[in-house]
N, C-alpha and C positions, 0 to 999 in steps of 0.2 A: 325606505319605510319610516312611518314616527311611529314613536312611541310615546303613549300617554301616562305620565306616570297618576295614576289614581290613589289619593291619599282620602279615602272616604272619613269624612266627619261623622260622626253617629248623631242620629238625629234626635231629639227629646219624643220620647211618646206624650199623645196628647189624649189618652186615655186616663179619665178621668175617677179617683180612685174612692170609694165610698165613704172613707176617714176622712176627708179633707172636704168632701160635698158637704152644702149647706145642708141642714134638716128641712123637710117637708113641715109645717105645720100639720097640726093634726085635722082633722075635716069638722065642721064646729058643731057642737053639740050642743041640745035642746038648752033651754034657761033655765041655768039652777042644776042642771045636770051636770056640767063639766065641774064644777068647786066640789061637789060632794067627795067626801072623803080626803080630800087636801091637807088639812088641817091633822087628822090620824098619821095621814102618811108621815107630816114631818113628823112627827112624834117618835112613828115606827123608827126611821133613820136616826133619832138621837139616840133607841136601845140597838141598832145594829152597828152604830161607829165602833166599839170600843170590842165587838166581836171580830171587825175586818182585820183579815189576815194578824193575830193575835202577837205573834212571834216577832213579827217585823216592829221595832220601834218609830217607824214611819209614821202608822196611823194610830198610836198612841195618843189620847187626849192634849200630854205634852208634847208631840211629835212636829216634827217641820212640814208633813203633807196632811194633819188633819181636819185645818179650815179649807183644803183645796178639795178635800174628800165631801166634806159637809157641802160647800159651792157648788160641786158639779150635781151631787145627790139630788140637791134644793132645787138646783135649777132645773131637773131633767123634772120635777113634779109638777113643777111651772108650766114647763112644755108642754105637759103631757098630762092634764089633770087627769083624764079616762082613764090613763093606764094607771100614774100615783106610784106609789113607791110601794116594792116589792123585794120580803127578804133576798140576800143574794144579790143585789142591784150594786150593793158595794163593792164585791171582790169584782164585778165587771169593772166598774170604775176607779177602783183601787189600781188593779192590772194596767189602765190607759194611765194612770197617774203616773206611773212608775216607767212610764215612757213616752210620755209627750206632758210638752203644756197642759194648765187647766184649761182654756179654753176648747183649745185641741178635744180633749179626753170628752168635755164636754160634746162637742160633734160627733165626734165617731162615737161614742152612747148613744146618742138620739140616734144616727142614722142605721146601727149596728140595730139595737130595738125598733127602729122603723120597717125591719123587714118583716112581714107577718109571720112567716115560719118561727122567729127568734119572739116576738114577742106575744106570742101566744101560750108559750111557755112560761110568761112573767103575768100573763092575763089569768092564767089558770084556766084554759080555755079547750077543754078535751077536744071538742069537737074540730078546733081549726089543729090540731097537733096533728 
């Protein structure tokens, strides 16, 4: 008789994980439509930086993650003029900061707020909740 000795290699899954997926751009909107309100948002985000997570020295004005906090904020209103910036968009991206790259954190934001359930919530959108 032989015997086969079987030393199974584990194989990488190739399921693809929604942090790490590229964002969907958003579906384009009329002209003149998508910039409205832009310009408030960032604004909003200059009065909610210095709220995020209070305690943590992190995202303090002088802190070492608060131009990374302000970047992904900036960038996600870029993204996403419709949606814009929404109190509470910080501790979401505060949370990725604090454990992945800025780019990273940026990604999984968009894609985490790309699913309708989750950004309907940030839309203030009774209807689709």
């Amino acid at each position: 008789t032989t015997t086969t000795s079987s030393t199974a290699t584990p194989t990488p899954t190739t399921a693809t994980s929604t942090a790490t997926a590229t964002p969907t751009p958003p579906p384009a909107a009329a002209p003149g439509k998508a910039a409205q309100g832009k310009e408030h948002s960032v604004e909003l985000i200059e009065l909610d930086l210095p709220r995020t997570f209070p305690a943590l020295s992190f995202f303090a004005r002088d802190g070492p993650m608060f131009s990374e906090l302000r970047a992904v904020l900036e960038a996600y209103v870029c993204f996403r003029p419709d949606v814009g910036y929404v109190q509470g968009m910080s501790f979401v991206a505060g949370v990725l900061l604090l454990n992945m790259e800025t780019y990273h954190a940026f990604r999984c934001m968009a894609n985490l707020l790309n699913v309708p359930c989750v950004r309907a919530f940030y839309r203030v959108d009774a209807d689709a909740i």
